[in-house]
TIKEDO-921867 format. One record per residue: residue in three letters; x, y, z of N, C-alpha, C, CB in turn. Coordinates in steps of 0.001 Angstrom, whole numbers, padded with zeros to 6 digits. Each point is the difference from the previous one (the first is absolute). Glycine has a CB too. Layout:
BEGIN
Ala|X|Y|Z|X|Y|Z|X|Y|Z|X|Y|Z
...
end
This chain:
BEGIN
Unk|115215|073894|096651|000083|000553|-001328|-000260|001510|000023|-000728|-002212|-000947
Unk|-000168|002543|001976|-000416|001388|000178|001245|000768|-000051|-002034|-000512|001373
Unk|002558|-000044|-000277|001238|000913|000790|001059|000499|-001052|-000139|-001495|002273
Unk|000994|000020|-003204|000417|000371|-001178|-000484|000853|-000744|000558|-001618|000165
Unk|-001515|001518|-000757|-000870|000832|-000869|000710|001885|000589|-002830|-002371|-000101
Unk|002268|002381|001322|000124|001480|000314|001037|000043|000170|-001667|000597|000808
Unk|002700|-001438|-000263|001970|000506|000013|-000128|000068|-001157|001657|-001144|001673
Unk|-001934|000601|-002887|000214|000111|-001445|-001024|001910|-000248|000106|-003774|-000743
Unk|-000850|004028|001262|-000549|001323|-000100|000912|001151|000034|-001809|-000980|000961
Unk|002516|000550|000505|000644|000734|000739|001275|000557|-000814|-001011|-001296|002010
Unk|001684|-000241|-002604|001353|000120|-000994|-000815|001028|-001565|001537|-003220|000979
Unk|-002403|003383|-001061|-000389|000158|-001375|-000308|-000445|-000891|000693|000730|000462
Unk|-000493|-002047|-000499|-000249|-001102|-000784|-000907|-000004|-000561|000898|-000952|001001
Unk|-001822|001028|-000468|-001608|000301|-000080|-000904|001262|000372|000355|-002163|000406
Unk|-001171|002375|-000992|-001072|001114|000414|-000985|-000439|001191|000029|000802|-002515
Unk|-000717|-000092|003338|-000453|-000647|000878|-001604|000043|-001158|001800|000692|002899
Unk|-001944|000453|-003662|-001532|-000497|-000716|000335|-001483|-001091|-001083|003115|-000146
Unk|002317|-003057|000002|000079|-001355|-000912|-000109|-000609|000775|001148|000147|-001599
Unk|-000917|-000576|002686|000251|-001567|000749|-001714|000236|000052|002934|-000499|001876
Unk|-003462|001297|-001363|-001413|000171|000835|-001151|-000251|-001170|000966|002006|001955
Unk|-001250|-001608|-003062|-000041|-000014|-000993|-000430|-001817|-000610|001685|002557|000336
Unk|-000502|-003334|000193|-000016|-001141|-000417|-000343|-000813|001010|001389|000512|-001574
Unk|-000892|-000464|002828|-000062|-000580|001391|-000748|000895|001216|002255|-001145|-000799
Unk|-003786|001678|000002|-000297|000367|001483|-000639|-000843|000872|-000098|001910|-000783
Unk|000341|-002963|000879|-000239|-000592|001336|001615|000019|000787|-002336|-001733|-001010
Unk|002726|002149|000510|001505|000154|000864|-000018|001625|000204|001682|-002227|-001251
Unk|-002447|002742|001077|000018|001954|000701|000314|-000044|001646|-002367|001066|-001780
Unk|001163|-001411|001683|-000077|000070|002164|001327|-000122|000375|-002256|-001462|000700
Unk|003137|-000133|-001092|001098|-000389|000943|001243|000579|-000786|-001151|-002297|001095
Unk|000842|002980|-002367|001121|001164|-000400|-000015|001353|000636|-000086|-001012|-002101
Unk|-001161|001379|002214|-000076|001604|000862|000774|-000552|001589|-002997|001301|-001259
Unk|002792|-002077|001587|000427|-000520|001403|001450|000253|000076|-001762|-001852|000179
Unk|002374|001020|-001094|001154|000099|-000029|000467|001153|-000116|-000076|-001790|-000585
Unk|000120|002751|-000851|000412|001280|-000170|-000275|000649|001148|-000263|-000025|-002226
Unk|-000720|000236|003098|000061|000913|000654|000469|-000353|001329|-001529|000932|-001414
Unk|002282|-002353|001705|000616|-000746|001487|001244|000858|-000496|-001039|-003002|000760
Unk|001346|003080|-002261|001305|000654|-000206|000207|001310|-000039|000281|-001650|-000975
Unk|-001632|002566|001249|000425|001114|-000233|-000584|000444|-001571|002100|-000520|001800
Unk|-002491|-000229|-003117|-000209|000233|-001381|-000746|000587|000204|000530|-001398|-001129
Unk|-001543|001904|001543|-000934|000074|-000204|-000606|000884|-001705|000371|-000463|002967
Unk|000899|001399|-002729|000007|000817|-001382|-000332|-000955|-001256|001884|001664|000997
Unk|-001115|-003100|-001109|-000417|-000786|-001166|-001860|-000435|-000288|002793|-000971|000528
Unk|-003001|000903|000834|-001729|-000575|-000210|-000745|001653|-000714|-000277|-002246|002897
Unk|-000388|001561|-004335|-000599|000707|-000495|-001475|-000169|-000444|002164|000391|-000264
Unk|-003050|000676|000536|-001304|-000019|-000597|-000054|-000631|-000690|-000445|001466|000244
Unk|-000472|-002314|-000862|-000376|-000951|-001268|-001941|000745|000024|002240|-003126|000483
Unk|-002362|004186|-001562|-001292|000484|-000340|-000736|-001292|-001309|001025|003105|000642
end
């Protein structure tokens, strides 16, 4: 579900503070992903 989630980041679909926001127990294996791809630009601070 993670993985979707962040291809869905990636397309725009979603914000990465919205998904994170609602699902942070899915952060860790979303930062993982974005950044196996290169995103890294999408992972954002959450103050």
């Amino acid at each position: 579900m993670a993985a979707y989630i962040a291809q869905r980041i990636m397309e725009g679909a979603y914000t990465y503070e919205y998904v994170v926001e609602r699902r942070p127990d899915l952060q860790d294996i979303i930062n993982i992903f974005l950044t196996s791809h290169k995103r890294q630009d999408l992972i954002k601070s959450l103050a």
